[in-house]
Each structure stands twice: as C-alpha cells, then as structure tokens.
C-alpha positions as CSV (number, residue, x, y, z in Angstrom):
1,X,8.6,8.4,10.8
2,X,5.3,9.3,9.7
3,X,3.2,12.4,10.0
4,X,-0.5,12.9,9.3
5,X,-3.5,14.8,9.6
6,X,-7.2,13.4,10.6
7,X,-10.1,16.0,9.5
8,X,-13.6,15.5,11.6
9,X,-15.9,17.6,10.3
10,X,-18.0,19.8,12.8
11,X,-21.3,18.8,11.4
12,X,-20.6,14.8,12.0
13,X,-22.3,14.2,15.0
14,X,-23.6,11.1,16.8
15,X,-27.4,9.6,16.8
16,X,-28.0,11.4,19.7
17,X,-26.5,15.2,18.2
18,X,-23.5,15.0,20.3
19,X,-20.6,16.4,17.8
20,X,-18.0,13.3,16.8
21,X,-15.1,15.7,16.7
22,X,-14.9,16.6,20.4
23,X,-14.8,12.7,21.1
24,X,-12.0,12.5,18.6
25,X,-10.0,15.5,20.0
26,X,-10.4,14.1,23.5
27,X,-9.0,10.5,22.5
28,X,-5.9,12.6,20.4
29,X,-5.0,14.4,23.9
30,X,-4.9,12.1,25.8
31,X,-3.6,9.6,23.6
32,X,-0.9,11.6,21.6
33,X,1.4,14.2,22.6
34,X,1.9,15.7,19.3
35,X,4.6,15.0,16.9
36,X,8.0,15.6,17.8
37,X,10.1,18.7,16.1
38,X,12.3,16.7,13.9
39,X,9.2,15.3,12.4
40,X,7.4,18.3,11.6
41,X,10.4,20.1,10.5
42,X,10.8,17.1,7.6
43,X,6.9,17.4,6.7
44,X,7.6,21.2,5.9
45,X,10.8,20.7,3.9
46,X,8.7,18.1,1.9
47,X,6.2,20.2,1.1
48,X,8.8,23.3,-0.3
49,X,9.2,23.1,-3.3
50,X,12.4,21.2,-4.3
51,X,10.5,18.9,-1.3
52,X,7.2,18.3,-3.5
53,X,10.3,17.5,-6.9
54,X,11.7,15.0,-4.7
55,X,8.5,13.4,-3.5
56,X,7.2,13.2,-7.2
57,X,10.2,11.7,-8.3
58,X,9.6,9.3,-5.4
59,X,6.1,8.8,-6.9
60,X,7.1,8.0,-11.0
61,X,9.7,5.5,-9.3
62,X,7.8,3.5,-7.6
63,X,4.8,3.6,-10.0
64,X,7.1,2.1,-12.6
65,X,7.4,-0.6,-10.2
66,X,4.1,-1.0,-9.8
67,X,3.6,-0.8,-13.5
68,X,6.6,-3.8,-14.1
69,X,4.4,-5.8,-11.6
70,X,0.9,-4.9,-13.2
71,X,2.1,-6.1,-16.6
72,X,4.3,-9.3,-15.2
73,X,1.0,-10.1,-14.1
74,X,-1.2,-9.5,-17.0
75,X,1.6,-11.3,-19.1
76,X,0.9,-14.5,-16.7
77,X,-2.8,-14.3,-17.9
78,X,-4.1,-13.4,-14.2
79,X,-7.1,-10.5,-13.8
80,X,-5.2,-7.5,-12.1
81,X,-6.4,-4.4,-9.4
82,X,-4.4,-1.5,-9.1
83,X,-1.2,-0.6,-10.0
84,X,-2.3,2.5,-11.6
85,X,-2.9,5.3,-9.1
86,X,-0.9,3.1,-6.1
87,X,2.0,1.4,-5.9
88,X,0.0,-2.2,-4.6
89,X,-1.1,-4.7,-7.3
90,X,-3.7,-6.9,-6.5
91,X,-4.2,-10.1,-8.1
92,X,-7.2,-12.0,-8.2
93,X,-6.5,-16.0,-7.8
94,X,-9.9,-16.7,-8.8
95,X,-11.2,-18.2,-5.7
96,X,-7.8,-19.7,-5.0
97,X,-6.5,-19.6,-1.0
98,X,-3.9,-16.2,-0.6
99,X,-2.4,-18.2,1.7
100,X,-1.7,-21.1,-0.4
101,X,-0.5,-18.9,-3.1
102,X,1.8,-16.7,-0.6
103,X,3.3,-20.0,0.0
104,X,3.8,-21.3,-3.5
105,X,5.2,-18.3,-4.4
106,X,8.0,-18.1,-1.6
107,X,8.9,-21.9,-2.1
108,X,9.2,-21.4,-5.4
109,X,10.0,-18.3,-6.2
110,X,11.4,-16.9,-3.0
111,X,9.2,-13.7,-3.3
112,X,7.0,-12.4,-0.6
113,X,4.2,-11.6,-1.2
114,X,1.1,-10.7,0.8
115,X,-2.0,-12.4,1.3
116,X,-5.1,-10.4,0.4
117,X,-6.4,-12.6,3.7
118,X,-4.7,-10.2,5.9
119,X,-6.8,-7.3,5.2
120,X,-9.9,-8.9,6.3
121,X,-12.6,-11.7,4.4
122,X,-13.1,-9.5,1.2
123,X,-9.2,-9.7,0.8
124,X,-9.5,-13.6,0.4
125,X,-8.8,-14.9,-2.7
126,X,-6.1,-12.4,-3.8
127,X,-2.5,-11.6,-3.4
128,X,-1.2,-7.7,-2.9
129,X,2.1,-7.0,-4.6
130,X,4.2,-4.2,-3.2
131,X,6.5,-1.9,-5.5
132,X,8.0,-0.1,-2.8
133,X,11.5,-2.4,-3.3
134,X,15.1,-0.9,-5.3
135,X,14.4,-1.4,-9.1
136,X,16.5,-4.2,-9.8
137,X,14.9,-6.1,-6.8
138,X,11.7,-5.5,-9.0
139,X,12.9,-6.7,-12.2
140,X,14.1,-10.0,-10.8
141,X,10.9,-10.3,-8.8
142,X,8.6,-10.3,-12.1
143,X,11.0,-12.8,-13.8
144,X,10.5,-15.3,-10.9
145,X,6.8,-14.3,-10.5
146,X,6.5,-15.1,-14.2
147,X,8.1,-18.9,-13.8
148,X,6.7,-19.3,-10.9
149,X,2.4,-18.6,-11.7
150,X,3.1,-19.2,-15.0
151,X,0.1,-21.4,-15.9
C-alpha cells in the first residue's frame, strides 16, 4: 500500500490567474475517497520513532545494494548514474539500444533488468538497475552482470 502527500501551492495559478490548487482539489474529490484507516494508521507508526529506526535501516540496506550494483558496474568499465542518494543505478550503454541490452542481459545472464526506453526518449540508451531485491539475490546478480557485459 502506498500513502502520499501532493502540496500545490496557493500562489500557482494558471495564465489566466485562476489558482491551480482548486483544480487539483476538485480532481482529488472526485477522483479519490481518501486513504483507508489501515493505511494511515501504518504511515503514523512509521513515522514514531522506532518507525523512522526501521525505515532507515530499510534505507542503508538497500543503498548497499545499490552501492554492490554501482561498483559491479564501474568494475565492468561502463559510465554509471545514481546509486548514491537512490536505490536505481543507471547505466549509460553509450548509444547502445536498452532494449537490446535488456535482452542480452536476460539471455545470458537471466537478470532483469529495465530499459531506460521505458521512461520516455531521454531514457534511451541506458539500462536502470533496481536494488530493492534480498541481498544474496544482489550478490549473485553482479556476478552474472559482471560475465555477462564484461567487455
């Protein structure tokens, strides 16, 4: 389940003055009921304080992922993105199709990876790596990554 918060500004206002926040509020009524109980009632227990413990421990976990994937990469010779403040790694193929490479990778290395073409025509040309997977699942994944880009 997910939980979140949109903030629109008073001041932001359309060409013609009319303020973009009662648009917005009047899409989120009739669009979305609210979140249910259950929900809300997690959000607050993650934001206690043995909440925020457990979601930073959450955080250094998977940021050690990312970090494994960062360097399996860097060790392959490829130019990396990321990895640092979020738990994606993008790699840059160097004009190379994401597509093509997404398949290379799961023929030969049976890891999945994502190609930067799904997030639009500036993703082209790069793959995004995910760390949110169990450690060991990591660990094996740079090993076959490794074999299988290795140049």
């Amino acid at each position: 389940m997910r939980l979140g918060w949109t903030i629109v500004p008073k001041e932001l206002t359309y060409s013609d003055g009319s303020p973009v926040a009662a648009d917005f509020n009047r899409i989120m009524c009739t669009a979305f009921n609210g979140a249910s109980n259950i929900v809300q009632a997690g959000a607050l227990a993650a934001l206690d304080p043995e909440g925020l413990a457990e979601v930073g421990k959450l955080i250094d976990y998977y940021m050690e992922n990312a970090a494994m994937l960062r360097q399996a990469m860097l060790d392959i010779g490829l130019e990396v993105h990321g990895g640092t403040d979020a738990p994606y790694v993008f790699v840059d193929l160097k004009g190379k199709s994401s597509w093509d490479m997404f398949s290379k990778i799961l023929e030969e290395a049976q890891v999945v990876t994502i190609p930067g073409a799904g997030f639009g025509p500036g993703g082209e040309g790069f793959l995004r790596l995910s760390a949110f997977a169990p450690r060991e699942s990591c660990i094996e994944a740079c090993e076959r990554l490794r074999t299988a880009m290795a140049p």
